[in-house]
N, CA, C and O of each residue as an XYZ file, in Angstrom:
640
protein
N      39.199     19.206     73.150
C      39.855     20.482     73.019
C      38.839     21.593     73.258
O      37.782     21.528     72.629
N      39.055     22.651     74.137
C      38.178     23.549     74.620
C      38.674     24.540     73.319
O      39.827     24.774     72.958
N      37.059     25.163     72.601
C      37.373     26.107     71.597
C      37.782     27.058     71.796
O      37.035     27.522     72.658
N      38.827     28.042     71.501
C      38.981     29.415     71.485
C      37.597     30.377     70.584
O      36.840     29.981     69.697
N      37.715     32.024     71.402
C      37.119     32.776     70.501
C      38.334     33.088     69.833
O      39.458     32.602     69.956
N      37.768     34.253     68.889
C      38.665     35.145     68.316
C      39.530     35.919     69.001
O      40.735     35.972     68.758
N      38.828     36.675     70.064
C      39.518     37.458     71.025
C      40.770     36.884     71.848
O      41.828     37.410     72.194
N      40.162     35.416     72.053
C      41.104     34.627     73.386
C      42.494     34.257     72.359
O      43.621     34.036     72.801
N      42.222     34.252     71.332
C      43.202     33.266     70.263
C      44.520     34.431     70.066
O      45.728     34.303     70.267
N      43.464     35.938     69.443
C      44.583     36.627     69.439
C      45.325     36.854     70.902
O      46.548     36.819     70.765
N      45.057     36.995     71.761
C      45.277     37.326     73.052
C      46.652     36.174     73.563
O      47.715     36.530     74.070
N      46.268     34.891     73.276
C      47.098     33.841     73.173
C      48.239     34.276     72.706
O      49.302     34.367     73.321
N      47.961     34.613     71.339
C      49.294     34.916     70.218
C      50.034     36.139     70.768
O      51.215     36.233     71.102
N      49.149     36.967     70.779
C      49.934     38.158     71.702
C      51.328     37.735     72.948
O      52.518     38.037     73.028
N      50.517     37.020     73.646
C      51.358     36.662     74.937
C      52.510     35.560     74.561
O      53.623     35.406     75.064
N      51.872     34.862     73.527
C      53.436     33.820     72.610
C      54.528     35.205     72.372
O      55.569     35.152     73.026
N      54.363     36.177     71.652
C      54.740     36.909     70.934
C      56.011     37.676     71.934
O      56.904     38.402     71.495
N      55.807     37.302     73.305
C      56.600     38.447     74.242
C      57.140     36.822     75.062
O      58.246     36.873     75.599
N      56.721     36.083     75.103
C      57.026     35.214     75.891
C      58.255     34.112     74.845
O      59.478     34.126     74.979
N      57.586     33.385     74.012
C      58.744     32.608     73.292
C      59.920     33.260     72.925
O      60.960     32.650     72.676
N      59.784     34.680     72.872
C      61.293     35.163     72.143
C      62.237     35.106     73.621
O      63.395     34.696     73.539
N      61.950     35.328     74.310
C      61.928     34.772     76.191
C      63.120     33.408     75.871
O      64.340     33.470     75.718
N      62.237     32.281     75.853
C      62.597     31.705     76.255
C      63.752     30.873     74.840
O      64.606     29.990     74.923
N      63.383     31.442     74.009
C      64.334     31.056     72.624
C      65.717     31.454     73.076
O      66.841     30.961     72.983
N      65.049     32.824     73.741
C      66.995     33.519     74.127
C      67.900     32.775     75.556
O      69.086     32.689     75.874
N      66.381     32.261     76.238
C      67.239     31.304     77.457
C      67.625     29.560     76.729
O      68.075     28.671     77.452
N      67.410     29.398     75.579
C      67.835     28.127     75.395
C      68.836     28.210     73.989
O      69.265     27.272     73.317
N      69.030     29.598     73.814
C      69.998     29.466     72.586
C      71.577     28.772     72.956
O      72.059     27.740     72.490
N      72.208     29.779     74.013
C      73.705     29.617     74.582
C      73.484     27.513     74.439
O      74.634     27.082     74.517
N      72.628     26.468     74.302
C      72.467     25.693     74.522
C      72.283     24.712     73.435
O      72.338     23.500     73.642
N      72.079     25.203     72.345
C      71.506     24.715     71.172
C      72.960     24.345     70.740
O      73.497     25.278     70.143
N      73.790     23.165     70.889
C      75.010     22.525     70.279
C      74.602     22.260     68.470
O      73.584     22.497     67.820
N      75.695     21.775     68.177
C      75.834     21.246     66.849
C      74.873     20.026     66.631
O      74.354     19.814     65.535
N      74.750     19.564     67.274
C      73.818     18.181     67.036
C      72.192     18.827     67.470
O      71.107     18.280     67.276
N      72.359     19.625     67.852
C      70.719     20.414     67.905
C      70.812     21.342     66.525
O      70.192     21.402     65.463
N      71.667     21.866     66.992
C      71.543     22.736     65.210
C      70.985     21.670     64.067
O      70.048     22.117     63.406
N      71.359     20.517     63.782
C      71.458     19.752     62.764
C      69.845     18.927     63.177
O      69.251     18.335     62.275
N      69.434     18.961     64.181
C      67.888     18.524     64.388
C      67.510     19.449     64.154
O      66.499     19.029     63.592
N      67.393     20.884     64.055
C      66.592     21.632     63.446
C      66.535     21.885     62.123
O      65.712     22.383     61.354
N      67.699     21.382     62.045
C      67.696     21.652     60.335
C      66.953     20.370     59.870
O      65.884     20.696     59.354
N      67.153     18.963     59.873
C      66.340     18.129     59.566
C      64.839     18.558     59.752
O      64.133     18.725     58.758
N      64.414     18.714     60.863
C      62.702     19.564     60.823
C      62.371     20.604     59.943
O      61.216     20.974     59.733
N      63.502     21.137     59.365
C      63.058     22.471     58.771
C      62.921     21.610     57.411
O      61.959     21.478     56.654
N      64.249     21.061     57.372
C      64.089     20.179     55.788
C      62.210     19.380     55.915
O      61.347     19.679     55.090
N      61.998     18.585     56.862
C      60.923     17.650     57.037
C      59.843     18.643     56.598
O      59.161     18.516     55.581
N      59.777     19.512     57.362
C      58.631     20.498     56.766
C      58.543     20.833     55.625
O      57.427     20.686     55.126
N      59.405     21.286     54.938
C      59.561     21.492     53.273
C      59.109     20.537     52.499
O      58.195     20.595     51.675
N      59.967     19.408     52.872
C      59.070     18.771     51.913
C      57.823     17.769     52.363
O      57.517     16.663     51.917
N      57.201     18.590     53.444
C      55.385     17.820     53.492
C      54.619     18.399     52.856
O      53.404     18.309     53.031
N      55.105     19.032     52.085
C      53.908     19.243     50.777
C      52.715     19.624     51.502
O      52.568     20.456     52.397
N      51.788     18.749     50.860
C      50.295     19.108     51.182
C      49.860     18.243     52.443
O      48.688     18.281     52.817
N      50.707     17.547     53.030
C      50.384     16.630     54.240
C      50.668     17.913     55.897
O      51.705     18.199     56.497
N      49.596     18.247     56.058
C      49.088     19.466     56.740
C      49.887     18.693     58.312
O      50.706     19.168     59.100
N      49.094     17.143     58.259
C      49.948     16.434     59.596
C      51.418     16.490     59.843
O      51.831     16.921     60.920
N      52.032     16.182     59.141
C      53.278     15.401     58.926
C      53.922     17.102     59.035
O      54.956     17.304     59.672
N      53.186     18.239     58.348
C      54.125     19.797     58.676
C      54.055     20.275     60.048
O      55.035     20.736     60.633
N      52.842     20.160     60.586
C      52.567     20.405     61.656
C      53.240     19.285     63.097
O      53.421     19.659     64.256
N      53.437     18.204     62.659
C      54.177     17.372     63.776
C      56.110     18.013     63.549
O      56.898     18.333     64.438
N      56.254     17.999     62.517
C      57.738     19.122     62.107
C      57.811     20.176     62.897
O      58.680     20.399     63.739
N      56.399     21.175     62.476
C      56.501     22.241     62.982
C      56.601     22.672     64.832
O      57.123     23.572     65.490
N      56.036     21.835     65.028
C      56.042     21.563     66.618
C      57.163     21.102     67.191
O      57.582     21.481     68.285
N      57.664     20.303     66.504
C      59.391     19.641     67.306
C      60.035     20.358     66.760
O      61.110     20.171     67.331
N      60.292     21.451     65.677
C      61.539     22.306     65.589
C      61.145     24.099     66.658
O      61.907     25.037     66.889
N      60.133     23.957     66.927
C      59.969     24.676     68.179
C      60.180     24.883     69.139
O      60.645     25.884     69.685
N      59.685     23.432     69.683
C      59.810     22.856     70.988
C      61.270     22.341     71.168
O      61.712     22.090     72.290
N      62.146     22.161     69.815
C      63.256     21.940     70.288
C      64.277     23.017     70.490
O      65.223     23.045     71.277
N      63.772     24.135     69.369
C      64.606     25.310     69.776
C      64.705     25.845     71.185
O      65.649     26.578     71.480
N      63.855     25.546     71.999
C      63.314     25.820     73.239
C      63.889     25.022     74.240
O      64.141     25.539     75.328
N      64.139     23.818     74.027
C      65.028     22.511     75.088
C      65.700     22.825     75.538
O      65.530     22.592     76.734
N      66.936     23.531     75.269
C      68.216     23.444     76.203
C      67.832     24.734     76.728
O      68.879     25.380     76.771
N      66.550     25.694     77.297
C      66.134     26.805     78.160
C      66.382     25.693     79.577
O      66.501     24.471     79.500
N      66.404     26.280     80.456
C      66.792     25.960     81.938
C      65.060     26.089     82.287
O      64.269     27.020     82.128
N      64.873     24.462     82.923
C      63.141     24.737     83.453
C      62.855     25.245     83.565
O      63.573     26.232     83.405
N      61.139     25.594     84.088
C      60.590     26.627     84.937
C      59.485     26.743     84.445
O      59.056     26.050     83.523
N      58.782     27.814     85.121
C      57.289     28.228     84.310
C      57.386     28.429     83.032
O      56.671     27.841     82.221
N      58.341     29.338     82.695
C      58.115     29.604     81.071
C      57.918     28.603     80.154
O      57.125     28.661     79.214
N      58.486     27.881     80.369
C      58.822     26.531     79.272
C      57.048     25.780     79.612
O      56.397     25.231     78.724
N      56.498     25.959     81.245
C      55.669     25.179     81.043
C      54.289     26.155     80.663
O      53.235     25.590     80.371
N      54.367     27.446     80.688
C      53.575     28.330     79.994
C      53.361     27.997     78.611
O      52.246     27.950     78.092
N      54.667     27.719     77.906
C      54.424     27.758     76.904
C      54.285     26.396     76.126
O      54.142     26.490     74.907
N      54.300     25.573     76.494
C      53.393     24.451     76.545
C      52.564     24.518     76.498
O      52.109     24.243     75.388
N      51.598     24.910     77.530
C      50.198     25.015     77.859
C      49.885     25.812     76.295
O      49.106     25.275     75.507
N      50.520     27.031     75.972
C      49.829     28.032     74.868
C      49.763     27.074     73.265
O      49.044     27.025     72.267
N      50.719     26.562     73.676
C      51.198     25.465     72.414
C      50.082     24.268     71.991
O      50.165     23.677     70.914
N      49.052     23.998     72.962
C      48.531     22.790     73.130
C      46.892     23.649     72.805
O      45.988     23.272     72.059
N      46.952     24.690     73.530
C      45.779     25.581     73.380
C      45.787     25.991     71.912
O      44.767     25.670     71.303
N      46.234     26.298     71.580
C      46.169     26.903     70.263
C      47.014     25.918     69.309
O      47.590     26.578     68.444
N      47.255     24.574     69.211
C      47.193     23.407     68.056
C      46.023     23.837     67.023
O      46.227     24.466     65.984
N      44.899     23.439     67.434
C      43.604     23.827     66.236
C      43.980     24.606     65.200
O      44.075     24.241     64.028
N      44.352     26.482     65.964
C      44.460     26.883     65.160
C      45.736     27.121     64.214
O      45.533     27.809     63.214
N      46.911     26.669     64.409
C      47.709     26.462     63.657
C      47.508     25.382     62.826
O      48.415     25.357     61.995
N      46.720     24.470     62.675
C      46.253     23.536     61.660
C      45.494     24.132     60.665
O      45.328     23.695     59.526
N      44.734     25.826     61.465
C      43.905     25.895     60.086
C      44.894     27.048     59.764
O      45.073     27.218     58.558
N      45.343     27.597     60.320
C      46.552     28.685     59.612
C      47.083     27.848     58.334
O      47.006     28.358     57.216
N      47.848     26.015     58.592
C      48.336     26.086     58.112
C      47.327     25.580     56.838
O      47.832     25.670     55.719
N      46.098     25.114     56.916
C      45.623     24.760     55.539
C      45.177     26.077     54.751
O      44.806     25.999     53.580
N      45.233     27.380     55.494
C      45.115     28.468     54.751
C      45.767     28.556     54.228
O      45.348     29.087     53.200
N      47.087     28.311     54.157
C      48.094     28.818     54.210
C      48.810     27.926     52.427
O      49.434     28.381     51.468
N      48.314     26.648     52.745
C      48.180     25.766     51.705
C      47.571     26.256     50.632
O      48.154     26.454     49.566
N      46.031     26.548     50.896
C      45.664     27.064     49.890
C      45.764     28.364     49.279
O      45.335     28.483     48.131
N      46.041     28.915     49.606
C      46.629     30.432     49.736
C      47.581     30.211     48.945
O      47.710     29.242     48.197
N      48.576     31.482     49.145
C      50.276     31.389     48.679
C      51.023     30.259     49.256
O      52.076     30.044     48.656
N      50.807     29.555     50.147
C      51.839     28.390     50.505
C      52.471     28.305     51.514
O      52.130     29.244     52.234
N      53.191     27.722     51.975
C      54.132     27.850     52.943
C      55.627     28.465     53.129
O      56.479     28.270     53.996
N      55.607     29.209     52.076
C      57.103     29.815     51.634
C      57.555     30.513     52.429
O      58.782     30.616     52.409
N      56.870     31.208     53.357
C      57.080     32.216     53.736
C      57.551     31.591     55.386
O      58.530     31.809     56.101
N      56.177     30.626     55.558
C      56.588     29.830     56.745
C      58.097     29.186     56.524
O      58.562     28.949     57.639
N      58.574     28.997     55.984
C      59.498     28.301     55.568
C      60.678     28.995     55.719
O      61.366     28.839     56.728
N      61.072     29.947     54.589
C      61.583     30.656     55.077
C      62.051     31.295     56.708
O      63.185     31.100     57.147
N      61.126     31.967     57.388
C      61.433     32.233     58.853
C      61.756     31.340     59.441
O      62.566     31.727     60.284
N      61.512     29.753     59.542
C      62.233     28.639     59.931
C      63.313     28.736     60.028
O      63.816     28.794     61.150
N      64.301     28.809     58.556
C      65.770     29.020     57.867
C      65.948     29.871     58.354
O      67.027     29.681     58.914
N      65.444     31.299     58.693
C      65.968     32.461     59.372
C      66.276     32.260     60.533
O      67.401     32.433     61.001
N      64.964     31.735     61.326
C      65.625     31.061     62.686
C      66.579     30.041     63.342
O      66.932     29.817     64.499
N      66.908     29.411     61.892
C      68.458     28.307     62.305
C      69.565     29.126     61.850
O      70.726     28.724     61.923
N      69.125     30.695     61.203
C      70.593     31.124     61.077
C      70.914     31.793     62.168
O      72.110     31.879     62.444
N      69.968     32.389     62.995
C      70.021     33.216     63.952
C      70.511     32.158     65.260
O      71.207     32.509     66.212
N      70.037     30.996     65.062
C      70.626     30.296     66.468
C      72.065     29.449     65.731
O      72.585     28.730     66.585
N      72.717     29.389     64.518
C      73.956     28.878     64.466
C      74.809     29.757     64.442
O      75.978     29.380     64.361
N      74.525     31.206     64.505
C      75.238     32.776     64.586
C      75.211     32.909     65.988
O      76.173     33.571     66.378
N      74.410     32.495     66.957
C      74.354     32.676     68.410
C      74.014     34.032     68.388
O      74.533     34.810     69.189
N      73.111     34.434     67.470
C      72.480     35.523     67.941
C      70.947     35.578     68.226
O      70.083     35.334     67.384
N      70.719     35.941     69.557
C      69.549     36.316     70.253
C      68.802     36.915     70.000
O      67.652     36.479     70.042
N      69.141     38.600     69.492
C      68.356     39.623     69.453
C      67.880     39.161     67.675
O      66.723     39.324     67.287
N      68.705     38.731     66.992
C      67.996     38.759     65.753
C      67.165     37.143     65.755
O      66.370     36.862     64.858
N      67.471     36.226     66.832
C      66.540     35.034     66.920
C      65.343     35.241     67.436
O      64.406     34.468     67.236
N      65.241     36.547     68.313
C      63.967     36.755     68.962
C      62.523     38.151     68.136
O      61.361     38.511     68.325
N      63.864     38.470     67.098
C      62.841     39.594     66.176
C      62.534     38.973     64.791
O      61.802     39.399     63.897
N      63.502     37.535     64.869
C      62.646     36.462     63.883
C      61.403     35.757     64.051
O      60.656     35.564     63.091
N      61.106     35.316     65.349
C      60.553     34.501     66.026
C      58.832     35.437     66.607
O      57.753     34.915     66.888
N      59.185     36.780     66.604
C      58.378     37.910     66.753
C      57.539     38.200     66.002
O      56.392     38.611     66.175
N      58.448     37.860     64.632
C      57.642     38.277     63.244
C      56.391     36.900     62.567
O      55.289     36.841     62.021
N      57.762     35.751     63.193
C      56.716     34.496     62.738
C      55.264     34.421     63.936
O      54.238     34.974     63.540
N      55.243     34.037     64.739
C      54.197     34.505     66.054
C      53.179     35.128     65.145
O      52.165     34.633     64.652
N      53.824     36.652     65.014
C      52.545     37.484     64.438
C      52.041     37.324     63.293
O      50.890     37.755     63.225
N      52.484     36.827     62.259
C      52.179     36.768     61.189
C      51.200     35.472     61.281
O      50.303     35.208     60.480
N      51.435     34.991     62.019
C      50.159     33.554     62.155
C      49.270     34.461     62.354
O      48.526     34.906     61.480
N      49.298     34.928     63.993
C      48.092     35.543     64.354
C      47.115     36.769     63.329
O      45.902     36.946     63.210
N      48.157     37.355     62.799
C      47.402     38.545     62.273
C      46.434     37.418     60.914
O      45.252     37.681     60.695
N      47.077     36.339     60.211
C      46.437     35.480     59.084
C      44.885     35.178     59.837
O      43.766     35.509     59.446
N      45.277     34.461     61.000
C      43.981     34.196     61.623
C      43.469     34.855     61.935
O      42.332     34.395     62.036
N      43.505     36.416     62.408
C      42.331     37.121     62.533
C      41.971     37.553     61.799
O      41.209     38.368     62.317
N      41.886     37.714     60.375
C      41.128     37.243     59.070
C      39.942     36.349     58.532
O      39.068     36.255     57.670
N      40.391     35.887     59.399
C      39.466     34.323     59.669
C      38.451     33.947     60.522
O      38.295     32.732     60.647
N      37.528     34.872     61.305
C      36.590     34.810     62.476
C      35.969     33.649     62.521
O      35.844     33.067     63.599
N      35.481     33.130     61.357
C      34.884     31.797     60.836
C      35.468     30.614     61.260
O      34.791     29.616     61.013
N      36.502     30.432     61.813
C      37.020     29.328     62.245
C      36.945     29.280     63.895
O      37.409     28.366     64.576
N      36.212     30.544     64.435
C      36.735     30.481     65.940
C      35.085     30.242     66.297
O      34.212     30.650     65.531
N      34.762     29.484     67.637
C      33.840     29.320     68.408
C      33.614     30.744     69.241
O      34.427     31.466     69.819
N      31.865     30.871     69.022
C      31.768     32.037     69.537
C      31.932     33.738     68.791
O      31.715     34.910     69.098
N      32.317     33.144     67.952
C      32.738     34.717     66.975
C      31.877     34.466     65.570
O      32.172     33.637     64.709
N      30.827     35.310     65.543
C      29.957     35.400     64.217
C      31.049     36.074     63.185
O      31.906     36.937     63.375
N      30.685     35.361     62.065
C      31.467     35.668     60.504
C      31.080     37.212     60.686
O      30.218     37.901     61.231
N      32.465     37.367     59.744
C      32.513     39.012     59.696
C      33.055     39.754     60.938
O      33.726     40.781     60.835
N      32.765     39.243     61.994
C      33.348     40.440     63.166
C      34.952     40.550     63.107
O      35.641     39.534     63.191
N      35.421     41.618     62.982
C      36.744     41.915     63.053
C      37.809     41.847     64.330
O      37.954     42.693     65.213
N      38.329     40.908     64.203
C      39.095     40.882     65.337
C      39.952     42.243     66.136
O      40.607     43.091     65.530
N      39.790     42.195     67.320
C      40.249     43.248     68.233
C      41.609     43.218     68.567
O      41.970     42.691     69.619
N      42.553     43.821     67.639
C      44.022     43.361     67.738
C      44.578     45.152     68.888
O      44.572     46.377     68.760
N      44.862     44.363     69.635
C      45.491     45.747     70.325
C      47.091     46.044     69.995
O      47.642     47.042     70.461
């Protein structure tokens, strides 16, 4: 795995941030009842992985990637792949911050927000859910300089 800096990571998140709400809205009209109900199982799976950082994070990735499935191919989908794979690391340490910290409640929550917004078939409030979760990773991690290659402790990340 090639390390991110600080800079490249937020920069990453940034471009998730305009791009997944993208493609959430090209695969909602698509998300049937039997997808609804796989996301809800992932959302449940995540809840209760407790302190098993793996087992949230393999959840967290397939109720993503599945909200995203029924989008119609193309670059986007494989953009965001690529961003997804690039930045694994640091959603592992988001999420053990996150552990030790206040928890995952919050992650959790926006999950549930985002299966209400795609069993309502609404877009605009699936994509200013999905906006908020994005950033709220990123802004946790740029808190965190200490975890990125290339970025001495203490430097403050450059959030534009």
């Amino acid at each position: 795995m090639a390390r991110l800096s600080l800079d490249e990571c937020v920069e990453l998140y940034q471009i998730r941030e305009r791009v997944e709400p993208l493609l959430l809205r090209a695969s909602l009209p698509g998300l049937d009842q039997a997808a609804q109900g796989e996301l809800a199982a992932l959302a449940g799976l995540m809840e209760r992985s407790g302190s098993d950082v793996g087992a949230f994070l393999r959840a967290d990735r397939e109720f993503h990637l599945a909200s995203y499935a029924a989008a119609p191919p193309g670059e986007t989908s494989r953009i965001i792949g690529q961003m997804w794979n690039s930045t694994q690391h640091y959603r592992r340490e988001f999420t053990k911050l996150a552990a030790r910290g206040e928890g995952l409640g919050a992650t959790h929550l926006e999950h549930r927000l985002l299966l209400d917004c795609i069993r309502r078939g609404d877009p605009d409030d699936a994509e200013r859910v999905l906006v908020m979760h994005i950033r709220r990773t990123r802004l946790e991690l740029s808190r965190h300089p200490e975890i990125f290659a290339g970025t001495p402790p203490g430097r403050p990340a450059r959030l534009a």
